[in-house]
C-alpha positions in Angstrom: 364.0 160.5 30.5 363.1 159.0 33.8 359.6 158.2 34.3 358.9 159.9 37.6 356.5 157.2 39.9 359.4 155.3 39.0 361.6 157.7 41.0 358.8 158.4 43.4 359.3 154.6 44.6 363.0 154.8 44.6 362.6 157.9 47.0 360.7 155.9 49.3 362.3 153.1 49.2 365.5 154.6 50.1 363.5 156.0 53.4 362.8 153.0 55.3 364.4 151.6 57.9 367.0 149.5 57.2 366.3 145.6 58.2 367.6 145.1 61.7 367.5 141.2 62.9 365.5 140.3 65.4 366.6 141.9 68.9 366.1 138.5 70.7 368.4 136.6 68.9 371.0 138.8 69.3 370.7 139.1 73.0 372.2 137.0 75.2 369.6 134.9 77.2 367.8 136.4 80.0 367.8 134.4 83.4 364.3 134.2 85.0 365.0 137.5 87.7 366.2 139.4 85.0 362.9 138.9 82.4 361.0 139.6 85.8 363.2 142.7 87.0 362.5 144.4 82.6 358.7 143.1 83.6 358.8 145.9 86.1 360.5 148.6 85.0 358.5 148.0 82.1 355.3 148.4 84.1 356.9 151.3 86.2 357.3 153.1 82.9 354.0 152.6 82.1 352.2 153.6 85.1 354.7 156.4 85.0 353.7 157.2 81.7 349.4 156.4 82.8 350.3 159.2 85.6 351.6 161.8 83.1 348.7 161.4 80.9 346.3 161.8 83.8 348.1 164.9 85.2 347.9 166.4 81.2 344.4 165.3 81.1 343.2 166.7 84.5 344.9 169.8 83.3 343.6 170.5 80.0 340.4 170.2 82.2 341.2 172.7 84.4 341.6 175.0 81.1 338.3 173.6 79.0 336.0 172.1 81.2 334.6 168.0 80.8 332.0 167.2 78.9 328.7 166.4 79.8 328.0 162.9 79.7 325.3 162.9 77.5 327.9 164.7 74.7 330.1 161.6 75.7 327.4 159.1 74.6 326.5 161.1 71.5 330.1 160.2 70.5 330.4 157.3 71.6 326.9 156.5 69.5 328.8 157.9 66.4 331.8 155.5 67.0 329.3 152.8 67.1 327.9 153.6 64.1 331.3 154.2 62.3 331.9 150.4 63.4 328.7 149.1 61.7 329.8 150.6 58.9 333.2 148.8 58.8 331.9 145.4 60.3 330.0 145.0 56.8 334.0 144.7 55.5 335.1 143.1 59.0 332.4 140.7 60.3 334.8 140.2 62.9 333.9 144.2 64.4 330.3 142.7 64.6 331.4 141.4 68.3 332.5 144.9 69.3 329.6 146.6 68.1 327.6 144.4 70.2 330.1 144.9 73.2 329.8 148.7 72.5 326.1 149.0 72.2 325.9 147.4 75.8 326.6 150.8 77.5 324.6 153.0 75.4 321.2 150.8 75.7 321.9 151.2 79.6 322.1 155.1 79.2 318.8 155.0 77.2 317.3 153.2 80.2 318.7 155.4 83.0 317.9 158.1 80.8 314.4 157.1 80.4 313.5 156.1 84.2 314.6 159.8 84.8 311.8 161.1 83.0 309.7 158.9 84.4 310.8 160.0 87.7 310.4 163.5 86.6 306.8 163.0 85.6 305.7 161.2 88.8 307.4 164.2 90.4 305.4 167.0 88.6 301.9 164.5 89.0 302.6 164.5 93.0 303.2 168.5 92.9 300.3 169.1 91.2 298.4 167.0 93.6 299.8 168.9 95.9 298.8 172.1 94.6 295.1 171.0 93.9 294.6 169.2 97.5 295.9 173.2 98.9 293.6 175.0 96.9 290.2 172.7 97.4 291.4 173.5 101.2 291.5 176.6 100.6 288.2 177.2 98.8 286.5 175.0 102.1 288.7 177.3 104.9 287.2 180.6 103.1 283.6 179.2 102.3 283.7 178.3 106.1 284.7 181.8 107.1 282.7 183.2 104.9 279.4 181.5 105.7 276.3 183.7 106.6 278.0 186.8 104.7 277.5 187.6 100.9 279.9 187.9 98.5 281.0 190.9 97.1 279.5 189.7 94.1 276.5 188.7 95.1 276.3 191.9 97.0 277.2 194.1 93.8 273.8 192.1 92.2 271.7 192.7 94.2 272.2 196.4 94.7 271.6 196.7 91.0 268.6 194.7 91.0 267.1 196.9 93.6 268.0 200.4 91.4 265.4 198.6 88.8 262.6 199.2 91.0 
């Protein structure tokens, strides 16, 4: 009886690639136009490739919109963190996470002079507001000057039923 890990292995052994040898020693040497001339095409291909994305991409957004950039951040804060997490195994991840935490402390500060502006905004409308209705009050005690109030007026009358 065949134990079956055993057979397990042999199954995926018998599904990988057979060894090749190396492509550059079995080509022919390149002259110096001709590395240059695959250096191209290669980085045709690729901007090719860069342009189909960004058609795909631009696409898809025409379907589902973007994201808002603060739901950006938020993910990009989880990647962060998911990176902290692994630089404890990696201490060489420690570098990126520094790297990565650049952007997000810049977004915190743009994020926070915003409400900052915001604030300064509502103080000078409520200045505003406050400066209109002490004017106010002076344009209608001017005009009103010499006359009583209907309040006033209402007072009196009552106080002079009493007698």
């Amino acid at each position: 009886m065949r134990h079956p890990v055993k057979q397990q292995k042999k199954a995926s052994r018998s599904r990988r690639r057979p060894h090749r040898p190396n492509s550059a020693a079995t080509r022919p040497e390149l002259s110096q136009e001709d590395v240059q001339e695959q250096l191209r095409e290669e980085l045709l291909a690729q901007i090719t490739h860069g342009g189909r994305l960004c058609a795909e991409i631009e696409k898809q957004f025409g379907q589902n919109p973007a994201p808002e950039l603060e739901t950006l951040i938020k993910l990009y804060r989880v990647l962060i963190l998911k990176f902290s997490v692994e630089a404890r195994v990696a201490p060489e991840m420690f570098e990126l996470v520094t790297d990565l935490m650049k952007p997000v402390m810049d977004w915190a500060r743009l994020q926070e002079k915003r409400r900052e502006r915001e604030l300064a905004e509502q103080k000078y409308r409520d200045q505003l507001e406050a400066q209109k209705a002490a004017q106010a009050r002076e344009e209608k005690a001017e005009a009103g000057q010499g006359a009583l109030s209907p309040e006033t007026l209402e007072k009196i009358q009552r106080e002079m039923k009493l007698f």
